[in-house]
C-alpha positions as CSV (number, residue, x, y, z in Angstrom):
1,X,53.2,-43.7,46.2
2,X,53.9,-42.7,49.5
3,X,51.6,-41.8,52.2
4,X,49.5,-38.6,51.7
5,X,49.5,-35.8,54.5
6,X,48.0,-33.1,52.9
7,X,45.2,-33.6,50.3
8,X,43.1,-30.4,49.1
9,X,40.3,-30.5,46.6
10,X,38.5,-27.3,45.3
11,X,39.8,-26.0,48.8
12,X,38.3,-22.3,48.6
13,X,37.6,-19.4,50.8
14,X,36.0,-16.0,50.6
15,X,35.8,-13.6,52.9
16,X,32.6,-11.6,52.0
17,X,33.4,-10.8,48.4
18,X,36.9,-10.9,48.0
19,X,38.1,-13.6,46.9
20,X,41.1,-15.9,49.4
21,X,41.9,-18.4,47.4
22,X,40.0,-20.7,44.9
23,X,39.8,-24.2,43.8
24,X,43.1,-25.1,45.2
25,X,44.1,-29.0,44.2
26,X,47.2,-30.2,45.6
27,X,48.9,-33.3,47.2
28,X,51.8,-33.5,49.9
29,X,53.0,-36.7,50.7
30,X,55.3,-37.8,53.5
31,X,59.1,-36.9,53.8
32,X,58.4,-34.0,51.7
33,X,59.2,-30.6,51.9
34,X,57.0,-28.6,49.9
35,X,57.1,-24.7,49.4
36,X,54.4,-22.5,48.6
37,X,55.1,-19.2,47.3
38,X,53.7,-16.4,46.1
39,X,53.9,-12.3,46.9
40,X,51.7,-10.5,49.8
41,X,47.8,-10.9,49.3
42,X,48.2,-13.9,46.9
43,X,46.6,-16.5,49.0
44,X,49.1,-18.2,50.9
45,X,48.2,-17.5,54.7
46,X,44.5,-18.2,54.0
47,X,45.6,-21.3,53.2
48,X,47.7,-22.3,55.9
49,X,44.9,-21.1,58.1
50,X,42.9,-23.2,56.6
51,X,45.2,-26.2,57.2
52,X,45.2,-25.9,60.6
53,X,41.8,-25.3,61.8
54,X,42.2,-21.5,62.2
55,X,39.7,-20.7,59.1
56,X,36.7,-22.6,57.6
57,X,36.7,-23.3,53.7
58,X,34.0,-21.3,52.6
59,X,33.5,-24.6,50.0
60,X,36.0,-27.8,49.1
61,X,37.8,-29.2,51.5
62,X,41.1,-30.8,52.7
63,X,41.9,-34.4,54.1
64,X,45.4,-34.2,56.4
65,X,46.8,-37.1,57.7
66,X,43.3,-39.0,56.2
67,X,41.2,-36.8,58.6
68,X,38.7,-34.7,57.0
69,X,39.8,-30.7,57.6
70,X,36.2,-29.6,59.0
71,X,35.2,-33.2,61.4
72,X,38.1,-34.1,63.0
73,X,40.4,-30.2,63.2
74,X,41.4,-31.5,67.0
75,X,42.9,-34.3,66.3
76,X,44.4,-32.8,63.4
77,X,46.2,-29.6,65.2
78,X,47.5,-32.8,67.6
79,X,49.8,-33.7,64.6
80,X,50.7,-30.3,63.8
81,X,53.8,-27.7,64.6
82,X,52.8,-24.3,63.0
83,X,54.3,-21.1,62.5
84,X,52.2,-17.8,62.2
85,X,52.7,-15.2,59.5
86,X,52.6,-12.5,62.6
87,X,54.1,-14.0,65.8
88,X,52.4,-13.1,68.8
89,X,53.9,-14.8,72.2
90,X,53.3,-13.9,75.9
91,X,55.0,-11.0,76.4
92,X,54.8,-11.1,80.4
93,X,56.5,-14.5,80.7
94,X,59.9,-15.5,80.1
95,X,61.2,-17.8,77.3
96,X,61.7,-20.7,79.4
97,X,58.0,-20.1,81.1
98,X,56.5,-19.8,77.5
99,X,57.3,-23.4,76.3
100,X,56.3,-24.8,79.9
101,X,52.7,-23.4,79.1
102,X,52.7,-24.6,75.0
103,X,53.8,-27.8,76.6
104,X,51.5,-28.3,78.8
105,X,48.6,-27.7,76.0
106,X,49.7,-30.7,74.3
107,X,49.5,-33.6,76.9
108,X,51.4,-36.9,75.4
109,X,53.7,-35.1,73.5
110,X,56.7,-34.2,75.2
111,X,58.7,-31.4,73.9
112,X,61.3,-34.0,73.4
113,X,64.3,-31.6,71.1
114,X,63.3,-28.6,73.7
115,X,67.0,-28.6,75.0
116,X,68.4,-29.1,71.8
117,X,66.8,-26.8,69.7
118,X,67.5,-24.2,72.3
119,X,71.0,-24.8,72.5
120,X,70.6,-24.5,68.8
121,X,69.5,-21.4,68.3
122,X,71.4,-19.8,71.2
123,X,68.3,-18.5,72.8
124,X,68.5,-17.2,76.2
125,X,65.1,-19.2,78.3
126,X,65.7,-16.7,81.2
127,X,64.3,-13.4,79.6
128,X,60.6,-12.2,79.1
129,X,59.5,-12.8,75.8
130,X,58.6,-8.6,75.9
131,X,62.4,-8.1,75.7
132,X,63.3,-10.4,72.8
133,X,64.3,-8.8,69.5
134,X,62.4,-9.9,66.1
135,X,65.0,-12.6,65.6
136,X,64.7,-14.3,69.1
137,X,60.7,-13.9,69.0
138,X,61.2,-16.1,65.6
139,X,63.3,-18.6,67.5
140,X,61.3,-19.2,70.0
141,X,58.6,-20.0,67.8
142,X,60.5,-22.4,65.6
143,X,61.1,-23.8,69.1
144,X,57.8,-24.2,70.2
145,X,56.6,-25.8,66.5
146,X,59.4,-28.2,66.3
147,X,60.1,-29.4,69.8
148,X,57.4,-32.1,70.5
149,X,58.3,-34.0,67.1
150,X,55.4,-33.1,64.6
151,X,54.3,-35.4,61.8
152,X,53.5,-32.5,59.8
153,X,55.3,-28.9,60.3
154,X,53.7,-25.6,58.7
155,X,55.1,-22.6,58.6
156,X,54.1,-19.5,57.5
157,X,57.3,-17.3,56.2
158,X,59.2,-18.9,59.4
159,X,62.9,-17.1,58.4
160,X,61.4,-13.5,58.2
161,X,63.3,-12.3,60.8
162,X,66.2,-14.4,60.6
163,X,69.9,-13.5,60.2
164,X,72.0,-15.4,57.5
165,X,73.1,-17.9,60.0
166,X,70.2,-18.7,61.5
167,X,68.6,-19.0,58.5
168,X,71.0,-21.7,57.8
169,X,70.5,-23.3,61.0
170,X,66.8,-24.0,60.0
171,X,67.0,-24.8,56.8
172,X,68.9,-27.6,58.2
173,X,66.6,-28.5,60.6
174,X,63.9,-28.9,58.2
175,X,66.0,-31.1,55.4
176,X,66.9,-33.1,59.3
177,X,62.7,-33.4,59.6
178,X,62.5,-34.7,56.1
179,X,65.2,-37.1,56.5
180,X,63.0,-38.4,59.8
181,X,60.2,-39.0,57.7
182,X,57.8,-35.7,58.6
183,X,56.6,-33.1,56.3
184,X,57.1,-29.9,55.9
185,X,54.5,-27.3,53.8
186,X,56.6,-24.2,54.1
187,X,55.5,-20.5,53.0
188,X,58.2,-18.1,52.2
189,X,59.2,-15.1,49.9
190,X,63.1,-16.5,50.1
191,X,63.4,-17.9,46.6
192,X,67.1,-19.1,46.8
193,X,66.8,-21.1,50.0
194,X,63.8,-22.7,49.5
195,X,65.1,-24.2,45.8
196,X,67.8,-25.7,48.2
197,X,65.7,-27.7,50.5
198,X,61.9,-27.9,48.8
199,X,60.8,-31.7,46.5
200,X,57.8,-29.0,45.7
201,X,56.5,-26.3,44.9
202,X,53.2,-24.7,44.4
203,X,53.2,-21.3,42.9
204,X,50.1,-19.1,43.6
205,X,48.7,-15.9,42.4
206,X,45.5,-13.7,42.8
207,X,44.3,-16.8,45.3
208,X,45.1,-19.5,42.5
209,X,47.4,-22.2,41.8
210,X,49.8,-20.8,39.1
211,X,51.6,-24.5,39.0
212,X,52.5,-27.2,41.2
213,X,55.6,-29.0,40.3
214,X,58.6,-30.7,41.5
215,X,62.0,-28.7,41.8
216,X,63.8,-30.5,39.3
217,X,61.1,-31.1,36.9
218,X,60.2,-26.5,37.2
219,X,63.5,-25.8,36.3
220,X,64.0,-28.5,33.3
221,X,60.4,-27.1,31.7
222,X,60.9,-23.7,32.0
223,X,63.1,-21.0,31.1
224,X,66.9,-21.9,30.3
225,X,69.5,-18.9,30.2
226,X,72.6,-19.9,27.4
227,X,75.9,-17.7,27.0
228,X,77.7,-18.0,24.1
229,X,80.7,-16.3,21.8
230,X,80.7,-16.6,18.6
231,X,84.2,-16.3,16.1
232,X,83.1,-13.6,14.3
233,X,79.8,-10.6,13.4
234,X,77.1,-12.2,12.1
235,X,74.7,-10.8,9.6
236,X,71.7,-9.2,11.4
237,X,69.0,-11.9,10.2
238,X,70.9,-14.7,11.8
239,X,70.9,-13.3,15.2
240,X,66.6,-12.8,15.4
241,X,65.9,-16.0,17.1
242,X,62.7,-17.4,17.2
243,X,63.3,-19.7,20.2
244,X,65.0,-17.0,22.5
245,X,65.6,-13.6,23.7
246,X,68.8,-12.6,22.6
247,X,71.0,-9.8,24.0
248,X,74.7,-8.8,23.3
249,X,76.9,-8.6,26.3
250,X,80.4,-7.6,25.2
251,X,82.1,-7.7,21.4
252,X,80.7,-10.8,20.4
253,X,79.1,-12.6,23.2
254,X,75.6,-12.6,23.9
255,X,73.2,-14.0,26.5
256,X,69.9,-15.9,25.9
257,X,66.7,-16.5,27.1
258,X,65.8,-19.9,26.0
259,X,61.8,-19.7,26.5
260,X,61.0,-22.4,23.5
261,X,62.3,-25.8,22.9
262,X,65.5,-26.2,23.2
263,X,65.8,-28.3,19.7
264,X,64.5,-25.1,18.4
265,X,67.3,-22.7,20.0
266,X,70.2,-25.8,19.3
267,X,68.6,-25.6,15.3
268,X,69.3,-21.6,15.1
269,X,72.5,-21.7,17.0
270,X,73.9,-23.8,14.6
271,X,73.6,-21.1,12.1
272,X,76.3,-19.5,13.2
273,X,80.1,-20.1,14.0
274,X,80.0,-20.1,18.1
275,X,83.3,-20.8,19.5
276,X,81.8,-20.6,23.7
277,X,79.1,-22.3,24.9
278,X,77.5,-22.7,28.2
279,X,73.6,-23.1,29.2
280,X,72.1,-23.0,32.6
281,X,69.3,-24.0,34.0
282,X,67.2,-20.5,35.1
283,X,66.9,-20.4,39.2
284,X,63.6,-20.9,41.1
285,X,63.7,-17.1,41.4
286,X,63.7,-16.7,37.9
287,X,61.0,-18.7,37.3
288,X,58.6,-16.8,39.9
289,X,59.3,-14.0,38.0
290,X,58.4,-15.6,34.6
291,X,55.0,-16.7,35.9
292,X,53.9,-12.7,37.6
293,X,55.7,-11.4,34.7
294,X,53.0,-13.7,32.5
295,X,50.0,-12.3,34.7
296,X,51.5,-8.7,34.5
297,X,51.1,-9.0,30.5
298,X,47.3,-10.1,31.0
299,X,46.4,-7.2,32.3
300,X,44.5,-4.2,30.6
């Protein structure tokens, strides 16, 4: 088992009444990349907050890097690039003055990929930060988290306001990061992208952990879609599966929703004379959607 950055147990937090986020149990372990999604107001900023010493657990805790989250939050935020949900940079000094001053905040840890990751993300240094768009405010704070060399990178919905190509330009810094041996817990709403580059992910909803599961290991559990063609009509009876949501496409192909085992769906199938057959795993989007589609049906 590799070393563990992140280690939350019965991590909670209230504010008042309302409810943050509760009991949260999770692991991250070095060299991972581990994404944590969810919609708006599920929980997932409190708990980056939390992380880094910007909110205190109402109960529970977290250890990062061994160091308990409440005794030793300096030497903790030492260790740590982070990424707001709502960027806010000094608007009165330039690009180039802005990482001087974050630099100087973190004595004996040079900002050594400042040059690169500027030449990286094509941002102009010699402009106030006031006249940046959106997309440059976002670079220069993926700048400012990843230029001193963090052990541990979080980032709260860090491509929000990024083009197509520069969203591809960090996605590959990140799987670079990992490949160095630092960790990255990641917030984001962009399903797609993050099933390309996460080893994790947790899944949260209403401030609780819906699931936390390897990539791989989601996909091969949950929900499988099969297309298939069959030689010729069936009688009705033989097409009301019990292992699958079945829909007719065109003539006589259909599309399935494998949600059972998939002995189960393999069993029926045989039932009838299918001359196409092809079966996909479902995406990491689809699979969001399955669990809020579950908590959708729970309520009144």
């Amino acid at each position: 088992m590799s070393e563990r950055v992140i280690e939350t147990r019965d991590l909670t937090k209230y504010y008042g009444k309302h409810l943050g986020v509760s009991q949260l149990n999770f692991e991250v372990h070095r060299g991972e990349v581990f994404g944590y999604l969810g919609p708006n107001g599920a929980g997932k900023t409190t708990t980056l907050r939390m992380l880094v010493g910007l909110l205190v657990p109402t109960s529970g805790g977290a250890r990062v890097f061994g160091m308990d989250l409440r005794k030793d939050s300096l030497a903790i935020r030492r260790e740590i690039g982070y990424i707001p949900d709502d960027v806010r940079l000094f608007e009165d000094l330039t690009g180039e003055e802005t990482l001087r001053l974050l630099e100087s905040l973190r004595p004996g840890k040079p900002a050594v990929f400042r040059d690169e990751l500027v030449e990286r993300f094509d941002l102009d240094l010699s402009r106030k930060v006031s006249e940046y768009s959106s997309g440059n405010k976002q670079k220069l704070a993926i700048i400012q988290a990843f230029m001193h060399d963090p052990r541990l990178l979080v980032l709260d919905e860090p491509t929000s306001a990024l083009d197509p190509l520069m969203r591809h330009q960090f996605y590959g810094l990140c799987r670079e990061f990992r490949e160095r041996g630092r960790t990255v817990f990641i917030s984001s709403h962009v399903l797609p992208e993050m099933e390309q580059i996460c080893d994790w992910v947790g899944i949260i909803r209403r401030g609780r952990l819906a699931t936390v599961e390897s990539v791989s290991e989601l996909s091969r559990k949950k929900l499988r879609n099969a297309d298939f063609t069959l030689a010729a009509e069936p009688e009705a009876e033989l097409l009301d599966f019990k292992s699958a949501n079945l829909k007719r496409t065109v003539g006589l192909s259909f599309q399935a929703e494998i949600r059972g085992d998939m002995d189960s769906f393999i069993k029926e199938l045989s039932r009838l004379q299918v001359t196409d057959l092809q079966i996909s795993h479902a995406s990491l989007e689809e699979i969001f959607l399955e669990f809020y589609r579950d908590e959708e049906d729970d309520r009144p």
